[in-house]
N, C-alpha and C positions, 0 to 999 in steps of 0.2 A: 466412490465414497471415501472420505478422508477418515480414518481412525478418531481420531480424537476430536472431529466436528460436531458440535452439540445438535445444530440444522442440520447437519446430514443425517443423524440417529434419529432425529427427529422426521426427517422424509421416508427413513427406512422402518418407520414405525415402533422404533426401538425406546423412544418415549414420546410418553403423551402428549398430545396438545389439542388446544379446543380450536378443531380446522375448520374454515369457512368457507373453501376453496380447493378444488385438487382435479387436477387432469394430468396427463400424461408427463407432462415435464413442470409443473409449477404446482408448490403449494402455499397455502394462506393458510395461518392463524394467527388469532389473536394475543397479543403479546401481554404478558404477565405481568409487566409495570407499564400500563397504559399511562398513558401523557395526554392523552383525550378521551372522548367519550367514544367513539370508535380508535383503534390504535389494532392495525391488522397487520402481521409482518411477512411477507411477500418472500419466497425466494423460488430459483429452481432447484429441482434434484439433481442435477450434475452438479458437483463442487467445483465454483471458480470465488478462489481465495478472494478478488473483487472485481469491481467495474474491470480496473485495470488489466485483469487476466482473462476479461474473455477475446475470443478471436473474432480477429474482423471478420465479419458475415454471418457471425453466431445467430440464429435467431432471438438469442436467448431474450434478450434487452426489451424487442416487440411483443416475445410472449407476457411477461411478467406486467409491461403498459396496458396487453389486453385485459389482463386477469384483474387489474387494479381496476379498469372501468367497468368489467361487471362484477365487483363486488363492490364497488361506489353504489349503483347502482342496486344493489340487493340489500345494500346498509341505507339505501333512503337518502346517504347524502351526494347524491352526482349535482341534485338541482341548488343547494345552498354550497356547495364549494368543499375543496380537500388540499391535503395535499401529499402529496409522495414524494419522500426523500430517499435518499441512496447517501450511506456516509460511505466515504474512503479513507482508509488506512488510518492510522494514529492521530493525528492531528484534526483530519476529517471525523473524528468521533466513531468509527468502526468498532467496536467491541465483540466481535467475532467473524472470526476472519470467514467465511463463506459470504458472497454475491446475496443482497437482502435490501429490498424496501421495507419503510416505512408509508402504510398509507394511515393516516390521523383526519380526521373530519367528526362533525358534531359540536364545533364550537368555532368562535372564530379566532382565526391563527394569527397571532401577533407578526410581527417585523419590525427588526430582522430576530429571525428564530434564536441566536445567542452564541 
């Protein structure tokens, strides 16, 4: 756990969040300035600052795609479409450095996103 990671305190239960989602290594909730009518934000509980830190053969990347299809799937939108984004670092729109999707469905998603 990183100190001062809001998503880690957040995995260590140290603050609240309205969870959708949780097994041993990935949690899901619902993010607090939703952009859709579903807006669920995916991470694991090991801290990897992002895509780019984790290690090759992590599982991590396949856990977090499992978790995103069944909660597609439990939010009712796997059948009309989603999507799931992963930003990276500054430029890529990351605003907190911990490894985190974004899954959004419940409307349909313009292009290109901006």
């Amino acid at each position: 756990m990183a100190e001062d990671c809001i998503f880690c305190k957040i995995a260590a239960g140290e603050i609240p969040a309205d969870v959708v989602y949780e097994d041993d290594h990935i949690l899901a909730f619902r993010d607090i300035n939703p952009q859709a009518p579903v807006h669920i934000v995916i991470i694991p509980k090991t801290h990897f600052q992002s895509i780019m830190s984790v290690p090759a053969g992590d599982p991590v990347i396949g856990r977090i795609h499992q978790a995103a299809n069944r909660i597609a799937l439990r939010e009712g939108i796997a059948d009309t479409g989603f999507r799931l984004v992963n930003n990276c670092g500054e430029d890529g729109g990351q605003t907190v450095p911990h490894l985190h999707y974004h899954l959004l469905g419940g409307r349909y998603m313009e292009w290109p996103p901006g």
